[in-house]
N, C-alpha and C positions, 0 to 999 in steps of 0.2 A: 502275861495275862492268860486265864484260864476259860472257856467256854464257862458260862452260866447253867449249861445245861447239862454235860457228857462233863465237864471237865478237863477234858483237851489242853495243849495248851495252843495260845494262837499265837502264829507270829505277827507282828506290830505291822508288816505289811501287808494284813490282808483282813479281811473283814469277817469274812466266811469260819466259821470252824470246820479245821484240816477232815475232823472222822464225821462230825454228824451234819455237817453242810447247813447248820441254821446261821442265821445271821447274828453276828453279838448284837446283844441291848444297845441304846443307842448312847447311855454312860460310857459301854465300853469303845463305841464309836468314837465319842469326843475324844476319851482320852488317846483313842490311835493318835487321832487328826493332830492333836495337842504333842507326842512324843515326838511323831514325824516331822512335824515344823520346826520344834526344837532341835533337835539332834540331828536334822540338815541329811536324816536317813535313805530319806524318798526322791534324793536325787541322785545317790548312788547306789541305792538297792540292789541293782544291777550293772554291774559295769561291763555290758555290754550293749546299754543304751548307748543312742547314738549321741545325747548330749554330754555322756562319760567320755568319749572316741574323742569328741571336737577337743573337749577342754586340753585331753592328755597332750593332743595332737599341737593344740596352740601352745603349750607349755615348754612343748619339746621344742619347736621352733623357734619361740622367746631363749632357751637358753643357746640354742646355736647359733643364733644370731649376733649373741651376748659374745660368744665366743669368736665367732667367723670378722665381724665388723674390727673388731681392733686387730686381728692378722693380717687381713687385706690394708689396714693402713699400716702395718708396719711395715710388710712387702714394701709397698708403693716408697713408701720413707725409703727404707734402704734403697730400691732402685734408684730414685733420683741421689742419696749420696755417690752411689756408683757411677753413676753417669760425671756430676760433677766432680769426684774426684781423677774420672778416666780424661777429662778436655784439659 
C-alpha cells in the first residue's frame, strides 16, 4: 500500500507514512486491520514479542517431552527386566 499523499510505501504494520508522517485515510486503515487479521501478521511482526518467546518456548517443551516420556519408560522397562532376570 502506498501513502495517499507522498506516495511512500507503507508497511501493513503501521499506520503512519514512513517519510511524511500523515496518517493513511481511514480506507487504507481498514484495509491494514482487514490484511492483519487475515494473515495472522500482527502476532508475529515481531518475533521478539514476548507472546512469540512463550509460544516457541511451549513448543519446545511439548516436543521434549514427546521425546523424554517414552525414554524414561523404557529405562524403567528394562531396569525391572534386569532386576527380574538377575533373582
Amino acid at each position: 500500500m502506498h501513502c495517499k499523499y507522498c506516495g511512500t510505501s507503507i508497511p501493513s504494520t503501521t499506520k503512519r507514512c514512513p517519510n511524511c508522517g500523515r496518517i493513511a485515510s481511514s480506507e487504507q486503515i481498514e484495509f491494514l486491520k482487514d490484511f492483519n487479521k487475515n494473515s495472522g501478521w500482527d502476532k508475529y511482526s515481531n518475533k521478539n514479542t514476548s507472546m512469540y518467546k512463550r509460544e516457541k518456548a511451549t513448543e519446545i517443551k511439548n516436543k521434549i517431552g514427546i521425546i523424554l516420556v517414552p525414554l524414561i519408560i523404557l529405562i524403567l522397562v528394562i531396569i525391572a527386566l534386569l532386576k527380574v532376570i538377575g533373582n
